[in-house]
N, C-alpha and C positions, 0 to 999 in steps of 0.2 A: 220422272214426270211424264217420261215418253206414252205411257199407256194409259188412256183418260178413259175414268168411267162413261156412262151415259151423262151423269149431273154433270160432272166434274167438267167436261167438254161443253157443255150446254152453259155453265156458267161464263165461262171463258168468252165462248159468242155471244152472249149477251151484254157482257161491256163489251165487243166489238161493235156491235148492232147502236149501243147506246150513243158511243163516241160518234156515229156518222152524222155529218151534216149535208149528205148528196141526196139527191133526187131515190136512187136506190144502191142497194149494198149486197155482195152477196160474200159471206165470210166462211172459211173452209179450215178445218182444225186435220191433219192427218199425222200421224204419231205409230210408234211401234217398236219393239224390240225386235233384234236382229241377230243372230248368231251363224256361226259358217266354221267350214273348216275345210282346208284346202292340201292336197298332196299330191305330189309326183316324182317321177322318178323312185317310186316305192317309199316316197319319206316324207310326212309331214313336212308343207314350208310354212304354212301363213293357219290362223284359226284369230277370231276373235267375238265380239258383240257389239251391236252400234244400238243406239241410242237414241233418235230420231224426234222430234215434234215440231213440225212446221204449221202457221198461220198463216193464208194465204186471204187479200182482202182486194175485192174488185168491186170498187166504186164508180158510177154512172149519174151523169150530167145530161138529161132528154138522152142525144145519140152516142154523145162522147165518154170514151171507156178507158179508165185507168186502174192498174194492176199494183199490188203491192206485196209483200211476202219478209217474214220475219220467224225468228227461234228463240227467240225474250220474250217471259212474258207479266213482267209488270207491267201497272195501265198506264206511266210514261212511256213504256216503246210499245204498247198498242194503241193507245192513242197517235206515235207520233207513226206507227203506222197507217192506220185510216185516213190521218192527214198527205201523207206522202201519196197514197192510190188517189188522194180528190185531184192532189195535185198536180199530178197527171193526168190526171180525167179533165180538166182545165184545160191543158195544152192541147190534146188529141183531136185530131179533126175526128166528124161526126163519119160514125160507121154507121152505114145502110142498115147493115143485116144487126143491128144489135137487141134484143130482144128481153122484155121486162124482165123482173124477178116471179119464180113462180106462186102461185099461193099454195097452202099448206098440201099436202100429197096424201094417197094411203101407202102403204108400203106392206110391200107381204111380209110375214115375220120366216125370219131366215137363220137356221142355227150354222154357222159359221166358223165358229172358235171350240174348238176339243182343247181340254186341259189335258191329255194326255201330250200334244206340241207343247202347248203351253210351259210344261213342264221339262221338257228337254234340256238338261245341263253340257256343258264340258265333258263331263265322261263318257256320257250318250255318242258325242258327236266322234270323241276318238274313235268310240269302241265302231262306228260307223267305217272311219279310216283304217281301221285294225281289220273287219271284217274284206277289204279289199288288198291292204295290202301284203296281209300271210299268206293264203292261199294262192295270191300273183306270184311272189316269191320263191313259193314253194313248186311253182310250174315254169319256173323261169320267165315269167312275164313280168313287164313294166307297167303299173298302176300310174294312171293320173286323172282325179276325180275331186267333187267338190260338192258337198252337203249345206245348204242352208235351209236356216227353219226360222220362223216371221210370224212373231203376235202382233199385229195390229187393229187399227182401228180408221174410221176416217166418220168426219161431223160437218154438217154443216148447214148454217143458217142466212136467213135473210132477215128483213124488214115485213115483209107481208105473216110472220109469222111461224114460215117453213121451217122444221127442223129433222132433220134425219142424222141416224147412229148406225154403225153397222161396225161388227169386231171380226174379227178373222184368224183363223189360225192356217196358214203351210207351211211344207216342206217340198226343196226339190234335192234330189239329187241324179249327177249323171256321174259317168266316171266309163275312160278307153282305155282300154289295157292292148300292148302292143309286145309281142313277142319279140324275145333279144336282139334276134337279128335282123329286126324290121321287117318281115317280111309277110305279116299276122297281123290283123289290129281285129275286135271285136269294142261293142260300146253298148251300156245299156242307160235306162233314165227311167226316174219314177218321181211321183207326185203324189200327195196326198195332202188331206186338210185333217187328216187326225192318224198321226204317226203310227198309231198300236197297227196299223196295216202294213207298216212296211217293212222287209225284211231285205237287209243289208247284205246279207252273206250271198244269200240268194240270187238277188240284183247282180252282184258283183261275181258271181259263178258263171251266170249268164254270158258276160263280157268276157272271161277269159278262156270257155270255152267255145265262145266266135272266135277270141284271135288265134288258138290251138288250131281251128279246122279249116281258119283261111291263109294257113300260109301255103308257101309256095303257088300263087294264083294261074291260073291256065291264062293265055289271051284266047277269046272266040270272035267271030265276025260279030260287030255292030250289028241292028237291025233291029226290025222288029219281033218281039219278044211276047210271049205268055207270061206274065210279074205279078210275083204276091207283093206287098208294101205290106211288108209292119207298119203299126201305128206311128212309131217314132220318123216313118220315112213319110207318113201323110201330111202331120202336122208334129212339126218343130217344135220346143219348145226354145228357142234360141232362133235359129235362120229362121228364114221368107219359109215356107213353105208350100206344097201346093193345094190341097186342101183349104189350108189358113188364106190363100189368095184368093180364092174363088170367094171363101166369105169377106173377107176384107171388102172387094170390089160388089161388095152388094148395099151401096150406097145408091138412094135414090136420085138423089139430084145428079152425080155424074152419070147416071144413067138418064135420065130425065133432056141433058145438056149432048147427050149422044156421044160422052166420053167412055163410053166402058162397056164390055161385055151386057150387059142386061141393057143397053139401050134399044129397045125398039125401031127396027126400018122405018120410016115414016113419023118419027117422033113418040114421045111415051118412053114406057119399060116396060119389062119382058112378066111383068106380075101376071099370073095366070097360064104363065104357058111352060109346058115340057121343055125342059132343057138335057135331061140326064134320065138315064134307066129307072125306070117309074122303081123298081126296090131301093132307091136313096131319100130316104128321111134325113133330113138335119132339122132340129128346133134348140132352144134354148130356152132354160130351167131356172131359176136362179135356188129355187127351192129343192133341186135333187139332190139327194143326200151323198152322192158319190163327186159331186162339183160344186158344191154351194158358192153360191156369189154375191154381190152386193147386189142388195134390191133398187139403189137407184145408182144414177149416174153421178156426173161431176156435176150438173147443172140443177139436179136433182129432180128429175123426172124418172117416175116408176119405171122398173123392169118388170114384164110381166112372161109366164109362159108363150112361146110365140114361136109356130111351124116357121119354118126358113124355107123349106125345099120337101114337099111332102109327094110321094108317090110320082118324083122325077118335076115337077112342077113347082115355077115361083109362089111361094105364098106371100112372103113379106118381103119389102126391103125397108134399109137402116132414114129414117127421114129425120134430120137436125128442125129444130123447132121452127127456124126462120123459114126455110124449105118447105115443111109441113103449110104452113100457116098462107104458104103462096100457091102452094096447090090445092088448098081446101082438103090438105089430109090429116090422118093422125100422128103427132111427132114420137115415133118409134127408136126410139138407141140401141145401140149396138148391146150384141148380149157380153156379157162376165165369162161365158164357157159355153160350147155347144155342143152337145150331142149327133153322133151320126148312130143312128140305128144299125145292129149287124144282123150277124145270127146265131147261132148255139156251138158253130164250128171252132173248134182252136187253131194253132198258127198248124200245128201239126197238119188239122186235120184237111188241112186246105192244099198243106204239100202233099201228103194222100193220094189225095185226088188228081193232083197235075203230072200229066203224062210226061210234058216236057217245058222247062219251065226256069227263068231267076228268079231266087229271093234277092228281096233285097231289105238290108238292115234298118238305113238310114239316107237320106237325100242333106245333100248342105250344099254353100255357095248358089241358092236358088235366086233366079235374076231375072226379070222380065224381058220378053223379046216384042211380044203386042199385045197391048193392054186390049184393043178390041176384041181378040179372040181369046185373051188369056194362056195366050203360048206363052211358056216357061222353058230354061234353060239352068241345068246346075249338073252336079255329078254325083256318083253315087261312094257310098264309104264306109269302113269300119264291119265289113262283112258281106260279101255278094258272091252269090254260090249257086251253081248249074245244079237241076233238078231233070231227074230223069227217074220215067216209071214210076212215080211215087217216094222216089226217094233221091237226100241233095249227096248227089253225085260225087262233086269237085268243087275248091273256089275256082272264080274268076277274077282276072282283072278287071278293076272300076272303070266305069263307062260315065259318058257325057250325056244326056238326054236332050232332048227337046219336045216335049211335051203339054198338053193341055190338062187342067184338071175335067173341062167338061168335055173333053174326045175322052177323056181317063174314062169317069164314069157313065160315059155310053158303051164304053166298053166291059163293063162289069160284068163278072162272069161268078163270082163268088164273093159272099160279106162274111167275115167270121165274128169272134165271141169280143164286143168294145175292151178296151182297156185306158184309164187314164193315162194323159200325154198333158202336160200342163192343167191347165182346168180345165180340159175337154176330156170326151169319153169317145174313142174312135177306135173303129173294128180293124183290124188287117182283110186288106182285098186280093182280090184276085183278080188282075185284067188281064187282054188279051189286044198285040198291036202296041203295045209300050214303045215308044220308037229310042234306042240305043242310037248313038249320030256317030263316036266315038270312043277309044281307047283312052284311059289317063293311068299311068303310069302310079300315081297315088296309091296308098294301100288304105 
């Protein structure tokens, strides 16, 4: 039952919608199939499928808001759900910021769901684990990596009318492979929303020819550095990342309230002014066909295309409706995946170019130091390697950073060719000034 058609889920909310006796109602259907498969140590430990379909029911009294949530679904335990959310909505004191149900929406039509995921069995996922763990094997390396792939779906309606459907099909996979005697680790990650693109074997050659090439690591002096950042070291699909914090923190009202990097001196936010090297585009798509995303939110307000950061300058921040609606603006939500614009260069062609220089793989353990400037702290991992003349030299030992993403991108010196990282599409860069603070022992 985890996967509801469009009727099918529309039915369902409509005896939710029927049963409420509150002032307003907003009812949320999200459901899907799960599959994974998990190995290490070169050996399958865990693989399975989950099964999933939650109803989620938030009933309102004028200011007062109660919450309810079930996985039954005869109309005795949805009825005796919508009772349960009033009945907290009773008890609640009255929330300031609590804001009506929307009326009906348009919504961009958004293809989402590839039956080529859809269709991913058991065997698919081994032969996914197979592809990583012979060729580790056969190099003396240790595989430990992890495949999941997810048809979903998510619905949801109210009283005034609203209804929205949106299905989904991805996959992620990462997987570190770490050479015998520890002294080597490489790591790679891929994403997609329609599997026929992804090549396992591939991926996984990647990883164990980083951990091959960084063993035995040099230590060099900390400092400041000329740094390519592959994509997976910009934005995460797991840690903080830095990239992913600068958008995070592109909330209006904490800026507005003069909590955060885009606060304006003197009150306001930084909307309209330079902040990063006028070649950094970031927007958000929900209609690109290499990120597709849901066209609305939890609340059900539209996503629409919309510049973030175009030719170095704020264009948009993220505005929550209550927020919107006190500043006489438009209530904008956060995007599904973003886009940073690159260029036609590959990872190669960027070490090419750099005379003298670190790659680096991947960034983890990333932790805020000041939220007003956006200095970042974490350490570097799973591959980082001195570049000299055009070509990577030697490993190094992993370093500690302390870094900004907006000194990062005033420092940009080269964008190369995007690649997906989660449901984003981000180049590997080139900066210059990367500040190293420390040695970590780490590999």
């Amino acid at each position: 039952m985890a996967l509801l058609s469009k009727s099918d889920a529309e039915a369902i909310l409509k005896k939710v919608i029927a049963f409420s006796k509150a002032d307003d109602i907003d009812a949320t259907l999200n459901g899907g199939l799960e599959g994974n498969i998990r190995y290490a140590r070169n050996s399958v430990s865990t693989s399975g499928l989950q099964d999933t379909l939650t109803l989620a029911v938030q009933s309102r009294f004028g200011k007062k808001v109660g919450s309810a949530s079930i996985n039954e679904f005869d109309e005795a335990s949805i009825e005796k759900c919508v009772r349960r959310s009033e009945e907290l909505a009773q008890l609640a004191p009255d929330n300031p910021e609590t804001m009506p149900s929307l009326e009906p929406q348009t919504y961009l039509d958004v293809k989402g769901a590839f039956e080529s995921t859809e269709k991913i069995a058991p065997d698919f996922r081994a032969k996914v684990a197979e592809d990583s763990i012979v060729p580790a094997a056969a190099k003396k390396v240790v595989a430990a990596g992890f495949f999941n792939d997810t048809t979903g779906f998510q619905a949801l309606m109210n009283k005034k009318g609203l209804y929205a459907y949106y299905k989904s099909t991805t996959m992620e996979f990462s997987v570190t492979m770490r050479t015998e005697d520890g002294t080597g680790s490489g790591y790679a990650v891929r994403s997609y929303s329609d599997v026929s693109k992804f090549d396992s074997a591939k991926a996984s050659q990647v990883a164990i020819d980083k951990a091959l090439q960084s063993r035995d690591a040099k230590a060099i002096e900390p400092g400041k550095y000329t740094v390519i950042l592959e994509p997976a070291a910009l934005l995460s699909t797991v840690d903080a990342s830095l990239l992913g914090a600068m958008i995070f923190a592109m909330d209006a009202r904490q800026a507005d309230e003069g909590r955060s990097f885009f606060a304006k001196k003197g009150g306001g936010n930084k909307i309209g002014e330079q902040i990063v090297d006028e070649r950094v585009n970031i927007y958000a798509d929900p209609q690109h066909p290499e990120i597709p995303s849901s066209p609305f939110v939890g609340d059900g307000r539209a996503r629409e295309k919309m510049m973030l950061v175009e030719k170095g300058v704020v264009k948009n921040l993220f505005y929550s409706r209550y927020w919107a609606e006190k500043q006489g603006k438009k209530a904008i939500p956060p995007p599904g995946g973003v886009v940073m614009q690159g260029g036609d260069a590959s990872l190669d062609d960027l070490i090419k170019d750099t005379k003298r220089g670190i790659l680096v793989t991947r960034l983890w353990y990333i932790r805020p130091v000041d939220p007003q400037t956006l200095l970042y702290t974490g350490l570097t991992r799973d591959g980082t390697f001195f570049i000299e003349n055009g070509k990577i030299k030697h490993p190094v030992k992993n370093f500690r950073f302390n870094e900004s993403p907006i000194i990062m991108l005033n420092n940009l010196e080269a964008l190369g060719n995007p690649e997906r990282i989660g449901n984003n599409l981000i180049p590997p860069i080139r900066v210059r000034d990367f500040t190293f603070t420390s040695l970590s022992d780490a590999v």
